[in-house]
C-alpha positions in Angstrom: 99.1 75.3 49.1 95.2 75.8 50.9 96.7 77.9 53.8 93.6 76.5 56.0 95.4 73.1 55.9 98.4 74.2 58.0 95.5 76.3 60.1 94.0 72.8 62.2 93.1 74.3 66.3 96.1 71.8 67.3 98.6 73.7 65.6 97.3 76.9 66.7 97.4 78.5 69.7 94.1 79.8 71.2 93.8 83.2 69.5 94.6 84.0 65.6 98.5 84.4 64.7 99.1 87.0 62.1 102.2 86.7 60.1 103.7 89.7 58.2 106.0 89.1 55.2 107.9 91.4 53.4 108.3 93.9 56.3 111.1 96.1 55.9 112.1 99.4 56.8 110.3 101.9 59.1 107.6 99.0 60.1 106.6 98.1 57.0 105.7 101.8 55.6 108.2 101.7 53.3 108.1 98.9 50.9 104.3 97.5 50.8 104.0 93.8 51.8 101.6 90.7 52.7 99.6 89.9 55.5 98.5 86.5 56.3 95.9 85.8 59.0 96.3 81.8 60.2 92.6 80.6 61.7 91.5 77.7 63.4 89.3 76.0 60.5 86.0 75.8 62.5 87.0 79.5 62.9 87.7 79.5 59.2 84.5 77.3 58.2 82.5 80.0 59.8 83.3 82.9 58.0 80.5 84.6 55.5 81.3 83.8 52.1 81.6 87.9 51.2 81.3 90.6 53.7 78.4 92.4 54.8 77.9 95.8 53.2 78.9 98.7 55.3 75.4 99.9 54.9 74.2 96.6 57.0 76.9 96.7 59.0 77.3 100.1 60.6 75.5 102.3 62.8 73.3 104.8 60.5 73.2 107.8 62.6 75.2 109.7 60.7 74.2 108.5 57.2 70.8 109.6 58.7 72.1 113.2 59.0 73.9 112.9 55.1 70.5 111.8 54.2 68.9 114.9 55.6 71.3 117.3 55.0 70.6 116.8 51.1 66.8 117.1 51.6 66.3 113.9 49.6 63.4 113.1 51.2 62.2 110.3 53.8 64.8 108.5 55.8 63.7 105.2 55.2 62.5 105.7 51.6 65.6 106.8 50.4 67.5 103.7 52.1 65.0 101.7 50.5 66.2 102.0 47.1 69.3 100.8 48.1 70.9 97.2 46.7 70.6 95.2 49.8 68.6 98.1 52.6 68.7 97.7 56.1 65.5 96.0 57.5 62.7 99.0 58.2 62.8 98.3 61.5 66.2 98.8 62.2 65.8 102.5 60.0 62.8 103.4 62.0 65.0 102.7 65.5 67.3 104.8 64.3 64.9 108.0 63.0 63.2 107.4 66.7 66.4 107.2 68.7 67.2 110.9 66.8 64.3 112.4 67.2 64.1 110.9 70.9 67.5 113.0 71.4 66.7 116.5 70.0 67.8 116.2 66.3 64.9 115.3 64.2 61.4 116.7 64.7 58.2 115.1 64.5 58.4 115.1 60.5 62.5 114.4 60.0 63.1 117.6 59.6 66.6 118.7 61.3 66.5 120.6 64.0 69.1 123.0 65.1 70.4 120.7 67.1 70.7 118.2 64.7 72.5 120.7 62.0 75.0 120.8 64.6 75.2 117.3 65.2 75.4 116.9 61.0 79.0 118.6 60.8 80.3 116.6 63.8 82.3 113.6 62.8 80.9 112.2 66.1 78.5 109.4 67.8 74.9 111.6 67.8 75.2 111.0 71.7 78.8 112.2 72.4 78.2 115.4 69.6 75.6 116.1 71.6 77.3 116.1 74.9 80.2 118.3 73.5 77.9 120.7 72.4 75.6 120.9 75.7 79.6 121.2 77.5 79.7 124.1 75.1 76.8 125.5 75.4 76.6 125.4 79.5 80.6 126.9 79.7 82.0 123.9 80.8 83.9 122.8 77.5 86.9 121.5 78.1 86.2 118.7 80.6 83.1 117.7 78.9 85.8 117.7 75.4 88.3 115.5 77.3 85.5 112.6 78.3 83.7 113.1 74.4 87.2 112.1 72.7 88.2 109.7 75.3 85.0 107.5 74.5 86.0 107.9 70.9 89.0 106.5 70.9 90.4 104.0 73.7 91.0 103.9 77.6 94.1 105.4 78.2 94.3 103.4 81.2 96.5 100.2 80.8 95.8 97.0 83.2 98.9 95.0 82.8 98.4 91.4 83.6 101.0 91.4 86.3 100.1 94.4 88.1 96.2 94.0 87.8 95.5 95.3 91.3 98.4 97.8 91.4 96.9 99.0 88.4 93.3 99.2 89.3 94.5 101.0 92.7 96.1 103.9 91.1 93.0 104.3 88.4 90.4 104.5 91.4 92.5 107.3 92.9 91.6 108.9 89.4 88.6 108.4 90.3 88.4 109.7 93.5 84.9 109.7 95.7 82.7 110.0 92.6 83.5 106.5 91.5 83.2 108.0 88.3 85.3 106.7 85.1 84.7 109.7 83.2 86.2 112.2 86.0 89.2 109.8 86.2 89.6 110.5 82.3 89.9 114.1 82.9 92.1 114.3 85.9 94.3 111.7 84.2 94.8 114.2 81.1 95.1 116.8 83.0 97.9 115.7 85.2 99.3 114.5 81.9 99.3 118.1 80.5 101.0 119.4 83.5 103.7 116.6 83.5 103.8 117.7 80.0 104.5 121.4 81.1 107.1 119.9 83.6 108.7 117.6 81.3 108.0 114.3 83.4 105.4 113.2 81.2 106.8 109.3 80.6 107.7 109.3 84.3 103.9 110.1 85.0 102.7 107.7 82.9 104.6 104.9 84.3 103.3 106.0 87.6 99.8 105.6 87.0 99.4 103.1 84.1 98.8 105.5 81.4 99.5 105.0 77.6 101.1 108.0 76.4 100.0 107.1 73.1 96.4 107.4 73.5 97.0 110.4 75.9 98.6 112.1 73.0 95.8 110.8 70.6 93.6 112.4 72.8 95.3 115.7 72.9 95.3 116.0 69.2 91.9 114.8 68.7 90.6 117.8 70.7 92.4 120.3 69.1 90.5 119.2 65.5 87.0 119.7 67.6 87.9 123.0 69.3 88.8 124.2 65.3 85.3 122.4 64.1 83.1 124.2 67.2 84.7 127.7 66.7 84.2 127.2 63.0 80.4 126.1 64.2 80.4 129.3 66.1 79.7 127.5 69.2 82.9 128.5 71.1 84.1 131.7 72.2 87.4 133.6 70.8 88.6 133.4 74.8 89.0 129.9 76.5 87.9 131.3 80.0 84.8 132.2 78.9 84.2 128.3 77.6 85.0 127.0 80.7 83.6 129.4 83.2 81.4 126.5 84.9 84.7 123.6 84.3 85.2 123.8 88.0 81.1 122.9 88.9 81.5 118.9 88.6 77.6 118.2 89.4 76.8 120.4 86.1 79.4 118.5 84.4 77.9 114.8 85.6 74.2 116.0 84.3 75.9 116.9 81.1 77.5 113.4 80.8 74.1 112.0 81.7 72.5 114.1 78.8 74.3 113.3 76.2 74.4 109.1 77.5 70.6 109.2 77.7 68.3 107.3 77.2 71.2 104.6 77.9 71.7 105.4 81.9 70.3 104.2 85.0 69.5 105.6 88.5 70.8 103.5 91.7 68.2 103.1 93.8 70.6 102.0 97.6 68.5 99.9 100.1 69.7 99.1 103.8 71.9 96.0 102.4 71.9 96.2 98.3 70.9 98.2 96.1 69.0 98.2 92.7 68.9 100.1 89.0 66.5 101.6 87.3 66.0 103.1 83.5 63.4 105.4 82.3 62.0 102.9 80.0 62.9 99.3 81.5 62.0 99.9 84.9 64.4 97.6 87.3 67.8 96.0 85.5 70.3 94.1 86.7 74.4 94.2 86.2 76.1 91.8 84.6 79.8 91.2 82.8 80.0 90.2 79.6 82.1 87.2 79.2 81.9 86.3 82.5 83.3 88.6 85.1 83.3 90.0 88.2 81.2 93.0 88.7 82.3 95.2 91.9 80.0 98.1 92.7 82.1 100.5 94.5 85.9 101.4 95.0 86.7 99.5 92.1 86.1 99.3 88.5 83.9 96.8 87.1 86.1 94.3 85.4 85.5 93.1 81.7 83.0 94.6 79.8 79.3 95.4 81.9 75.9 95.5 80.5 72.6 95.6 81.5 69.9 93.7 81.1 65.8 93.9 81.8 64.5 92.1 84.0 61.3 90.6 83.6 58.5 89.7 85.4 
């Protein structure tokens, strides 16, 4: 039987229902099974007859840094040769955005920075964050925010308790209004809970998923084994985090290793504007269609920025 005629919109609700078959056991890891994935047909209609290739379909940062590693040449020449290459545009973007960060000089050559970033199974931006948090003995709050952006808000926003919720995260976030501070005083209440034994209790409190909490713990043991490896942390974690307690050298840091993609607030008597190095004024707006909120709480949905022109 077509399983797209059983799929019509009316017989669906609004988002795609997956069905698992087979599923015994521990979850389904013991005996494999089937997964079937029911679409509305103009959903179904609308899908690419095969997908993409990974190579037109991912970042190429780090392919960039492969690339280089095996001194094979030019960036964009090697790529080139490739079955279906990415448009030379998009490589050049790419070459530019890593030489615009410190890890490709003026002739593609890796720098020392970029030999780093090379063994680092990380965004270019966040590798080069946790190695400036390194490097400026500040390590282990600039290591919570770096794996927190790599894997997924620990902070839950149940749709009962919305505002409850976004309450308890803006205590998190204290007067800096700053979601990366809230990251790191949520772990590290959540390591002391830990210590104490209350660590569900605390996460019940304050929204938390002890999941991702415990993803993110684990996740920062495997960099503090790949940076000592690197020789870029000392044998002794006070010496690492010397400067921890200094949060204005911990916010330049952030804004290092997020640049160029940042923006100054420029506050007037009654609003206030933003402003990037290479776009002059921007304006706020939530993707999807959402309310932004500029201070006390978080912006809700997803934010971006866009130019403005004229």
């Amino acid at each position: 039987m077509d399983i797209t005629s059983i799929c019509s919109p009316s017989k669906l609700p609004f988002y795609p229902l997956t069905l698992l078959v087979k599923r015994r056991g521990r979850a389904g890891r013991v005996l494999p099974g089937e997964c079937f994935h029911l679409y509305p047909r103009c959903v179904y209609d609308a899908f690419s007859e095969y997908q993409l290739p990974e190579l037109l379909r991912t970042p190429l940062n780090s392919l960039c840094f492969q690339i280089k590693s095996l001194e094979v040449g030019s960036i964009g020449e090697f790529l080139s040769a490739a079955l279906q290459p990415p448009e030379p545009l998009v490589v050049q973007n790419d070459v530019d955005f890593l030489k615009m960060i410190g890890a490709l000089d003026e002739i593609e050559n890796l720098t020392h920075l970029g030999k780093y970033l090379a063994i680092l199974p990380l965004d270019p931006k966040l590798g080069k964050m946790l190695i400036m948090g390194a490097f400026f003995r500040c390590f282990d709050p600039i290591l919570t925010i770096v794996v927190g952006l790599s894997v997924r808000d620990p902070f839950l926003l149940p749709q009962e308790k919305k505002d409850q919720a976004s309450t308890t995260k803006s205590r998190f976030s204290a007067k800096d209004y700053s979601d990366h501070m809230a990251l790191v005083r949520a772990y590290e209440g959540w390591k002391e809970a830990e210590r104490e034994g209350s660590a569900y209790e605390y996460c019940w409190r304050n929204f938390l998923s002890a999941q991702t909490l415990k993803a993110i713990h684990s996740l920062r043991n495997q960099f503090i084994h790949i940076l000592k490896d690197a020789q870029l942390l000392e044998t002794k974690s006070g010496i690492n985090n010397r400067l921890s307690h200094n949060q204005s050298l911990v916010r330049a840091i952030i804004c290092s290793g997020l640049f160029p993609g940042i923006a100054s607030v420029v506050h007037r008597e009654t609003s206030m504007s933003f402003k990037t190095m290479d776009d002059g004024q921007v304006l706020l707006y939530a993707v999807g269609g959402g309310e932004v909120q500029y201070h006390g709480e978080v912006a809700r949905l997803k934010v971006a920025m866009k130019i403005v022109k004229g």
